[in-house]
C-alpha positions, 0 to 999 in steps of 0.5 A, a space after each residue: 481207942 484213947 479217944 472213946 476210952 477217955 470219955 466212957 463212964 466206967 460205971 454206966 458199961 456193964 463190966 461183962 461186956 466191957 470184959 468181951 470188949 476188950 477181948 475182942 479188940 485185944 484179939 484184934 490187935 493181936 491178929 494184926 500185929 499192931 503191938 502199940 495198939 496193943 501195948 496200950 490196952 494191956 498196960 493202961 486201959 484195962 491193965 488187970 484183965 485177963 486176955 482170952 484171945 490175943 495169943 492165939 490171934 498172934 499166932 495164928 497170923 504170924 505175928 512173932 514179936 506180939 507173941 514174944 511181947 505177950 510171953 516176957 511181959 504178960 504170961 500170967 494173963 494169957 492163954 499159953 499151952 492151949 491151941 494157939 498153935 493150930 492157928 500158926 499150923 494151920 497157916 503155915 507159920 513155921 518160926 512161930 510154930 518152933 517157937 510154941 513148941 519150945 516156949 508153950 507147948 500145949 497140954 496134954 488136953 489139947 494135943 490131939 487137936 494140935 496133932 489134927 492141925 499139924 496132920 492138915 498142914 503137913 507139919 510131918 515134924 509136929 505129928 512125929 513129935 507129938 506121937 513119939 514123945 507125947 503118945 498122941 492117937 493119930 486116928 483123927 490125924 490122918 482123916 486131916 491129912 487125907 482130906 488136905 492132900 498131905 500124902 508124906 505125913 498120910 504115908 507116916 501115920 500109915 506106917 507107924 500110927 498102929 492103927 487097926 485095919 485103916 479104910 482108905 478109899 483111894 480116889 483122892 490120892 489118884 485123882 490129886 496125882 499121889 501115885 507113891 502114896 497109892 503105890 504104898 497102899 497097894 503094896 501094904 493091901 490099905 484100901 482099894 479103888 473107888 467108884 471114881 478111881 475104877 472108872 
């Protein structure tokens, strides 16, 4: 990257794509969790530069110490409070997760995007936090939940997300082997067999 970086002519290279250039490597570098790599491009390449990707790619693989890097040093120029934390949810990154949730919570514009990603990932903790505190909808959140087999955080949001008159087809539930969750919808009259669950 030194290499290229010394011999480019900064007034040949349109600044836009020198902009989307260093987004994308700085996401690289963030996905990989190569802080040197990135601790160059921030502070000595394009030090003034706003990082439009890095967050999230820290935290969707993981990467605690680029994230915690990024906070201490670089926040005015990152993304923070947004959906970076549907990534780490998503991949089941759990410190990353608690991180963000005390550090960078998200706003209350992207909350139900983060309440759908905790709800697919069963982070049960996530969509009790975001519901009871935040007043999150759970509407889309249990779609999430059902259609990636997470049968406790479907059962809670059942329970306690109000919604009204839930149509729940029961054939995934069977077929995955959930038989409490289909227990609790029987017994709660929540949607009925299937055409693969009758058969």
């Amino acid at each position: 990257m030194q290499y290229v970086a010394a011999r480019e002519d900064p007034d040949e290279m349109d600044p836009f794509y020198r902009r989307w250039l260093f987004n994308k490597t700085t996401e690289m570098a963030a996905a990989r969790g190569d802080l040197k790599s990135l601790r160059w491009l921030v502070e000595s390449y394009l030090p003034d530069e706003f990082l439009t990707k890095a967050v999230a790619a820290a935290a969707a693989n993981g990467h605690m110490s680029v994230l915690e890097w990024l906070f201490e040093r670089h926040h005015d120029r990152g993304y923070w409070g947004n959906t970076e934390m549907c990534g780490a949810l998503t991949n089941g990154h759990v410190k990353v997760v608690e991180w963000l949730r005390t550090h960078a919570a998200p706003r209350a514009e992207c909350m139900t995007e983060v309440m759908d990603a905790a709800a697919g990932a069963g982070f049960l903790d996530i969509v009790t936090w975001l519901y009871d505190e935040h007043k999150v909808s759970v509407r889309s959140a249990l779609a999430n939940a059902m259609s990636n087999r997470q049968w406790e955080t479907s059962q809670w949001i059942l329970e306690h997300g109000e919604l009204l008159m839930p149509w729940i087809n029961w054939d995934q539930p069977a077929k995955d082997g959930a038989l409490s969750f289909l227990k609790f919808l029987y017994a709660h009259s929540i949607g009925s067999p299937g055409t693969c669950t009758k058969m």
